[in-house]
N, C-alpha and C positions, 0 to 999 in steps of 0.2 A: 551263667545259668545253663543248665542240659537241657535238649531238646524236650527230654521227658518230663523237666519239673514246669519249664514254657506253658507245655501242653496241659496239666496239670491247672496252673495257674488260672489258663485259655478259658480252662472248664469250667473250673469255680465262678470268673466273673461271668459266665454265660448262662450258667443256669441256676446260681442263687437266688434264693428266693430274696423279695425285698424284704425293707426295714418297714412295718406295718403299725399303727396305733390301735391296741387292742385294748385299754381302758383310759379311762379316766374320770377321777372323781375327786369332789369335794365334802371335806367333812369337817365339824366342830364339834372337839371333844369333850368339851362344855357341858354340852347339851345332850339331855338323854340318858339323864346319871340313874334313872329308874330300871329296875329290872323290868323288864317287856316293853319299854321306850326307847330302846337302842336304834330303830328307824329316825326319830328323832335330828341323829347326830348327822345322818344327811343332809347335805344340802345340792348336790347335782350328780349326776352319773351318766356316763356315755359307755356304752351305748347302754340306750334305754329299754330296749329288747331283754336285758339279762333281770332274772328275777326276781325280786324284792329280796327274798331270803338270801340270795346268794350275794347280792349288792352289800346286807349287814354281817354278812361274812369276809367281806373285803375290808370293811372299814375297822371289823373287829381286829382281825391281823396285823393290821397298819396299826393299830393301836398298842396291841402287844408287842410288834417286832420295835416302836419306838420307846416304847418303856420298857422292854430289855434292852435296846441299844445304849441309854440312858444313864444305867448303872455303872457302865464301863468309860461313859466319855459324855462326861457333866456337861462341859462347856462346848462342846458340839453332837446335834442332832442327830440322829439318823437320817441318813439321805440316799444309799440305795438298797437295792436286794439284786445281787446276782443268781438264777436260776437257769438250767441247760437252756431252756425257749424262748428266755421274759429278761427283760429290765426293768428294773421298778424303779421308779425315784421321787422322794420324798421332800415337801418344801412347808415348811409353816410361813406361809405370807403374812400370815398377821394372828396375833398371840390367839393359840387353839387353833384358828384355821389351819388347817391339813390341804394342800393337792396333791393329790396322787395322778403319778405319769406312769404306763403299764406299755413298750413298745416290745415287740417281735426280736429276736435273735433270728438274724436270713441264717441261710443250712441251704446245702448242694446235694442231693445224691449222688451217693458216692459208688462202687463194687470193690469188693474185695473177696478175695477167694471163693468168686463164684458168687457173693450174698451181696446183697443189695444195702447199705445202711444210709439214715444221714449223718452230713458231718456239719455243727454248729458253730459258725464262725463269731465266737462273742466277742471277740477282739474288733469287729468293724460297727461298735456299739460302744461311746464313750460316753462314761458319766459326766462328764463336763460337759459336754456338746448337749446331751438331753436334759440336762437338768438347765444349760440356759435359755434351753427352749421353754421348759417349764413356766420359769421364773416372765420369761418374754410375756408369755398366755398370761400370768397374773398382772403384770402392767399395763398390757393393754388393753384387760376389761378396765384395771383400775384408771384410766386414762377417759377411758368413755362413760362409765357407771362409777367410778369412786371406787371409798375403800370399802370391804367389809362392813368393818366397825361403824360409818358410817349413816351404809344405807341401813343400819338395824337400829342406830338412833334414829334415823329420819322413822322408818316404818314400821316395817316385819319381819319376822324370819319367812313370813311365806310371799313377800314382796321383794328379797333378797333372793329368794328360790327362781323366780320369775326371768328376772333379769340374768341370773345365771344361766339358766335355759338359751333364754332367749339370745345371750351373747357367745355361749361356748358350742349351742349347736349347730353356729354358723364359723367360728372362728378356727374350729379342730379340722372342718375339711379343706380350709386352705393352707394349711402347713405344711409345707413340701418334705414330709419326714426322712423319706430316703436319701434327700439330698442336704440335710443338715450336716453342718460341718463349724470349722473350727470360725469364722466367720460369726455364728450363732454365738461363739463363747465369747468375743468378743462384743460384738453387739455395736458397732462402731458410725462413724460418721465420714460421709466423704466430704470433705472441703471445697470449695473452688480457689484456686490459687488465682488473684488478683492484683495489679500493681497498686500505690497508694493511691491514687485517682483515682480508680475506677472504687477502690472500696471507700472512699471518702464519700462517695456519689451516693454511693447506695447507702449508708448510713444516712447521710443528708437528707436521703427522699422520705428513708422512714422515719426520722424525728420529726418531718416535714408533717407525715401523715399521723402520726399521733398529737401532734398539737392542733392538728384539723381537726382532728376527730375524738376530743378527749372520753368515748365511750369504748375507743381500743385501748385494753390492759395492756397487752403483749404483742409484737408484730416478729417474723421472723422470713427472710427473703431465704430463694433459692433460685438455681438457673441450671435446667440440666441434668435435675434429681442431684445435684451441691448444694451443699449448704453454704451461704455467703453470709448471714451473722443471724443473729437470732437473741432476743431477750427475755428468753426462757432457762431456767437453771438446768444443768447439765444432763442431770436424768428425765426431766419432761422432754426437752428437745428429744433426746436418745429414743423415746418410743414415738412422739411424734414422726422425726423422721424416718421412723420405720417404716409407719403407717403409711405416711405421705408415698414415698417411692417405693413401697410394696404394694400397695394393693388401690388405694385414690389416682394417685396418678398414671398407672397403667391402663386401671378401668376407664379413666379419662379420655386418654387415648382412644383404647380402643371403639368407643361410643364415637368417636371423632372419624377415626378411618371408616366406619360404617357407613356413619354420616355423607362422608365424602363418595364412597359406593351406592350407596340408595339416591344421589341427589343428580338430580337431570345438571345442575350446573358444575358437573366435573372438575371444570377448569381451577375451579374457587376454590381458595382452602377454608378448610374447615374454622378457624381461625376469625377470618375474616369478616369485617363488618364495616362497609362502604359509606354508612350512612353517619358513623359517629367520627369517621377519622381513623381511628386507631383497633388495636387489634385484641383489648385489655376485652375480655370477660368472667364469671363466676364461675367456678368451678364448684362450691358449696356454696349455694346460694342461688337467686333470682337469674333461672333460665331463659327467662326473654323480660327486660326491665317494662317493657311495655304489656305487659298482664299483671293480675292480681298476686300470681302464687310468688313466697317466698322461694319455694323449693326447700330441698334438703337441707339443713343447717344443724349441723352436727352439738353436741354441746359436750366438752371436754372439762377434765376435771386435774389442775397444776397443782401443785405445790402442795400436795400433798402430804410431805413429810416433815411438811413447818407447822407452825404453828395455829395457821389456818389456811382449811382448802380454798381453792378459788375457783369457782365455775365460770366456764365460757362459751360464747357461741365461738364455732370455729369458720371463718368467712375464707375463701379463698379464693386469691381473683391471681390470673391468671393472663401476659399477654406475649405471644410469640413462646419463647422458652424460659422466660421468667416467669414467677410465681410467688406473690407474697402473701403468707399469713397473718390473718385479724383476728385475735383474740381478744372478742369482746366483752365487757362486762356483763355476768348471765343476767343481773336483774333488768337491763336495759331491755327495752322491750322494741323486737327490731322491724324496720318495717320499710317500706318500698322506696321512699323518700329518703333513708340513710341511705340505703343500697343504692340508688342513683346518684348520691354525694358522690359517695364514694368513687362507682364508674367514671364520675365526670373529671375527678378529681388524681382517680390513676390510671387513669386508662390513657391519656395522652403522656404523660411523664416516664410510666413503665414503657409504655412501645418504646423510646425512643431509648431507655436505660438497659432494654433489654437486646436490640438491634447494635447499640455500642459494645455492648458485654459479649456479644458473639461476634464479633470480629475479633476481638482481642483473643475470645476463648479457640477462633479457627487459628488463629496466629501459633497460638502455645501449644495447639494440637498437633499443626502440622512439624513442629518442631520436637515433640516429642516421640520417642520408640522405646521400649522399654525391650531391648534384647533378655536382658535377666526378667527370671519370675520369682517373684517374690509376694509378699503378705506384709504389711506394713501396721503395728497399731501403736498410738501414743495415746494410754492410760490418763493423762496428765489433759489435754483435752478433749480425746475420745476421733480423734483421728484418725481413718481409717483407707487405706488403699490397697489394690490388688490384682495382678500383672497375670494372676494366677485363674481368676473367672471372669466368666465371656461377659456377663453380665451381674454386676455384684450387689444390684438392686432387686432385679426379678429371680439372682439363683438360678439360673440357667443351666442345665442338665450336663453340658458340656467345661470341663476344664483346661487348662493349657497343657497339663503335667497330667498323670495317669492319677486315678482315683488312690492307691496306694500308698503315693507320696502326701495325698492330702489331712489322710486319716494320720500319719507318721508324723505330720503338721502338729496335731491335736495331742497325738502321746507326748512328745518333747514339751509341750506346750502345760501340759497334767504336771507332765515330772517336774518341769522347772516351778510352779506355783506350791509344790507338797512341802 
């Protein structure tokens, strides 16, 4: 490469603009079949600031560009709009539901013969990569709120509005758009590699704890932001563990080191609790067993695409660096006396499953180096590894390889799936 194209190159990634979220909305095309009831066919829109009139001008277009797209290609959808500034892209989640994804094209200023212009780099905008963002955002409200179809038997179309509000005006600003990558299309799981002992143990401990406990539906362990087994079907786990090590168990954390900084006893870890023995506490759920409040207890919704959903409370108890999930039956009604079973019950077992599980796990660390970078995914049970980001749970800003090769990730990756 010439000095000149270096310099060139230098330029572009220094002063491009980011990759931005500039709409997003939900619509049913269903609804609203009257002339001057076309508001109707809304159901949510970000940002909320844009006009009413111009919001049924968006949904109008998405309507028309999928019933022209239609004519030409029966058996598949319309799913994006390439334009000089915008990427659109199109997802029916569920039969008539419409989401629409509207992100930025970055552009550099550029000069040329004196004149100033910009230059649109749509190539570092990939439909696979935004569109499995998309699809992410529809599982994970449907994870927590259900489906559609649904919450509009249980209620409303304007008790479905609600919850949409209320889950996407909080979910759209934690999406790290600019740093979405081929990771995103996959959507993957990272493992803990274990010897048969140690996985035998921990299988052991959780059949141990559902027959304790027969108001847990589904239990699923982890240690380390790994998944070590889980008895939830492939696609529930896949957004669970999103959740879990994207956004629950960092916030976790971080409440923890704060903890550890505001507290006159320094020395203690956050962790710690002297009085019961061991170091097992709630992470969802009953933040001091000796008061009244439950706390937060999340309520999840599995199995969605069987034959019937299952609601649950989601319990997560937590001790050193292991971490197991309780999903419990939703109609059980839960209350401070299961929650204390429970602590009592794994808070000594886990300490001690999870202080053996990190040795073995320092053992296999220090023994591994991973000279090559590489991206690993096995389709088949959603296994996922990567030698390639600093951190492949939080998305970490920084990569090992230059951002150019990762986007080059994502094209090879388009073309071998067409």
């Amino acid at each position: 490469m010439s000095s000149g194209a270096a310099h060139d190159r230098l330029e572009i990634m220094t002063n491009k603009t980011p990759i931005q979220l500039l709409k997003f909305f939900i619509y049913n095309e269903s609804f609203g079949q009257n002339e001057g009831e076309e508001q109707k066919k809304l159901l949510f829109y970000y940002p909320a600031e844009i006009v009413l009139n111009n919001q049924i001008k968006d949904v109008g277009l998405c309507e028309a560009l999928v019933k022209f797209a239609s004519t030409f290609a029966t058996e598949k959808p319309c799913e994006s709009l390439h334009t000089q500034k915008a990427r659109q892209l199109f997802f029916e989640a569920e039969k008539n539901f419409w989401l629409i994804l509207v992100v930025s094209i970055p552009c550099t200023q550029r000069t040329k013969d004196g004149q100033e212009y910009f230059e649109y780099l749509e190539d570092d905008v990939h439909d696979s990569v935004y569109m499995a963002v998309l699809k992410q955002a529809y599982h994970m409200f449907r994870l927590f709120m259900g489906t559609f179809t649904d919450i509009l038997e249980r209620t409303s179309v304007d008790h479905l509005k609600v919850r949409l509000e209320h889950f996407f005006s909080r979910y759209l600003q934690t999406v790290p758009w600019e740093r979405c990558d081929i990771l995103d299309v996959f959507n993957g799981i990272q493992f803990l590699p274990l010897d048969k002992n140690m996985y035998l143990r921990t299988q052991c401990f959780l059949n141990q704890t559902e027959a304790n406990f027969p108001q847990v539906k589904y239990t699923a362990f982890l240690y380390n932001d790994a998944l070590v087994w889980s008895g939830l079907e492939q696609d529930d786990i896949r957004i669970l563990f999103k959740y879990l090590t994207t956004s629950l168990f960092p916030s976790c954390l971080e409440s923890e080191m704060q903890a550890v900084q505001t507290s006159p006893y320094s020395t203690r870890t956050a962790t710690e609790r002297p009085s019961t023995g061991h170091y097992g506490k709630f992470i969802t759920g009953p933040p001091n067993l000796n008061d009244t409040s439950l706390g937060k207890i999340p309520r999840i919704f599995v199995n969605t695409q069987g034959t019937k959903t299952d609601e649950c409370h989601l319990l997560v108890y937590r001790a050193l660096s292991a971490s197991i999930c309780l999903m419990v039956e939703g109609s059980y009604q839960l209350n401070l006396d299961f929650c204390r079973a429970v602590d009592q019950f794994l808070g000594p077992q886990l300490t001690v499953l999870a202080s053996d599980m990190g040795e073995q796990y320092s053992k296999r660390l220090s023994n591994s180096g991973d000279s090559m970078k590489y991206i690993y995914f096995n389709h088949m049970n959603l296994a996922e590894k990567s030698s390639v980001h600093a951190d492949v749970s939080k998305r970490a800003a920084s990569t090992a390889i230059p951002p150019e090769i990762v986007k080059l990730m994502s094209d090879v990756q388009a073309d071998l799936i067409m």
